[in-house]
N, C-alpha and C positions, 0 to 999 in steps of 0.2 A: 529584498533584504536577505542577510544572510548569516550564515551562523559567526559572523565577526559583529555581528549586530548585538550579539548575548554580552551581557556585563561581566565582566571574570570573578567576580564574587559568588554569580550565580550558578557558573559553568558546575557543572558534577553536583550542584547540592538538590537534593528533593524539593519537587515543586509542592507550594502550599495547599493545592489543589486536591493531591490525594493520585494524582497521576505516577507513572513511574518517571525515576528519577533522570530520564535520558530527555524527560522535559523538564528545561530551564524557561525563568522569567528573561526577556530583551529587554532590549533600553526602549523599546516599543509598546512594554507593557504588557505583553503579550508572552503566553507559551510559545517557547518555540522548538522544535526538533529536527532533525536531520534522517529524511527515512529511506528506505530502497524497497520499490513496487518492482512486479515482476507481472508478467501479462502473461502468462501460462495457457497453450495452444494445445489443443492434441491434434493428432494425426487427421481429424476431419475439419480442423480451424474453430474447433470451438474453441470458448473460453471460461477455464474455472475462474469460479468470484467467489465471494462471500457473501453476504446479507449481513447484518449488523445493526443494531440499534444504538442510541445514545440511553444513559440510564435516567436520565433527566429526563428524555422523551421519547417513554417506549412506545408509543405509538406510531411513531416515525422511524423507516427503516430506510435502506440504501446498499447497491449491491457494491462491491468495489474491489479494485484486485488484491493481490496475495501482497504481501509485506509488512514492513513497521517500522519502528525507530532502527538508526545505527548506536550501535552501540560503540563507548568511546575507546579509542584506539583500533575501529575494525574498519573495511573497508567499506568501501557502498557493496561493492561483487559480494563479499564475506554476509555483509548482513542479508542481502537478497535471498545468498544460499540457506542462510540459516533461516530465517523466515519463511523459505519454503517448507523446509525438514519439520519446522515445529508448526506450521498451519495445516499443513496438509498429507506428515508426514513420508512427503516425496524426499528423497535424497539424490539431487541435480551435482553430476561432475562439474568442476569450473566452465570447462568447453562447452555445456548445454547450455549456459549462461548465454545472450548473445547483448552484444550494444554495452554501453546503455542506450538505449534508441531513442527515448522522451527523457525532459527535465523539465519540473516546473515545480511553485509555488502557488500554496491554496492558504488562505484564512478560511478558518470553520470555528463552528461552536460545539464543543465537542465537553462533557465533564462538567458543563455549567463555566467553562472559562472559555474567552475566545483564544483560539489559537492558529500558529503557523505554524508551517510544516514545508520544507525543500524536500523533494523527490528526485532520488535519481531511480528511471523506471527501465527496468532490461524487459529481455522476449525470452522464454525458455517453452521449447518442445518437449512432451512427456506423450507415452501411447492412454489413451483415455482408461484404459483397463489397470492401468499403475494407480490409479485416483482410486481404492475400495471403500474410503469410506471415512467419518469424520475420526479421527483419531485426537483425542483435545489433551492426552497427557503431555504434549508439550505445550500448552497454553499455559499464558501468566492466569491469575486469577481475574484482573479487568476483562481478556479476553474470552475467558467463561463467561463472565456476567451478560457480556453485551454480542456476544456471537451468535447470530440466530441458525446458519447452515450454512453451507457449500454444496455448490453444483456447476456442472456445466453448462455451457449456454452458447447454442448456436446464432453466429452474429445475425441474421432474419429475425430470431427471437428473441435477441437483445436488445433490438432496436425499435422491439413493439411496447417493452416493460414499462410500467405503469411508474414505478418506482423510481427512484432516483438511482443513477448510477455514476461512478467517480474511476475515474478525469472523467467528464463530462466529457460526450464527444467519441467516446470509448469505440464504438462500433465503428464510425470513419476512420480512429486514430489505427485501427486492427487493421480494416482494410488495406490502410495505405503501407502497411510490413508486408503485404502478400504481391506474391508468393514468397519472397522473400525481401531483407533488412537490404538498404541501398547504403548502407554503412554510416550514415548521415546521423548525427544526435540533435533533434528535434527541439531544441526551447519554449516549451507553450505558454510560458508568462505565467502571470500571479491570478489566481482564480480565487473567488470570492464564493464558496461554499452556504 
């Protein structure tokens, strides 16, 4: 599915949910959004994530990469940057951007509503000593609520984690950019969260 799939009445109006307003209801029924992930490497291949919880079920968490919604009228590349600067307060030139290398769609239960979500996912290099530390003043208030930390993660120790991690697959999908992006953009279909 895809964002021609949203009803035009619904495009731009606040969702019932309580979510922010870059999620619209689809003729599917469903939330849906348009978001840009970023797979953030430093210099030894690890990978910052996040941990995160839903508020409906804090006991259940999940690590997952950097990004969020597009916002409307911005690009996929624009919103990745900007979703870097405000999660993890890195400020990434366009060029450190690279791909987008992955695309896909996921259904989740996310806010007590079911929802979907298009990805477009790029790869950006940072030196791991640029990452000091959690800065949340550019967080909305949803992502206070429900952000539990950030850290780095070596792919060995990624791939022992007990917890859920998103895209699924996450540590083969990293491997396979190394040592570097074959310039190829990757499709991984609709995943069921």
């Amino acid at each position: 599915m895809t964002s021609q799939d949203v009803t035009p009445e619904a495009e731009g109006a606040p969702s019932a949910s309580g979510l922010p307003p870059e999620w619209v209801r689809g003729e599917d029924g469903l939330l849906f959004r348009r978001a840009a992930r970023v797979i953030l490497l430093d210099e030894a291949d690890r990978v910052l994530l996040i941990r995160g919880h839903d508020q409906d079920q804090p006991e259940r968490s999940w690590w997952f990469t950097i990004g969020g919604g597009i916002d409307a009228g911005e690009s996929s590349a624009d919103a990745a940057l900007r979703e870097v600067r405000e999660e993890t307060g890195l400020v990434l030139a366009r060029e450190q951007l690279v791909g987008p290398v992955f695309t896909r769609s996921a259904i989740f239960d996310f806010f007590s509503e079911h929802c979907r979500q298009d990805e477009v996912i790029y790869l950006a290099r940072v030196p791991a000593a640029s990452f000091v530390g959690t800065d949340r003043s550019g967080w909305t208030a949803l992502e206070q609520d429900v952000i539990d930390e950030l850290r780095w993660w070596s792919l060995d120790e990624l791939a022992e984690v007990s917890l859920e991690v998103f895209p699924e697959g996450l540590v083969g999908l990293v491997r396979g950019l190394l040592p570097a992006w074959d310039g190829t953009t990757t499709h991984l279909g609709l995943a069921r969260e």
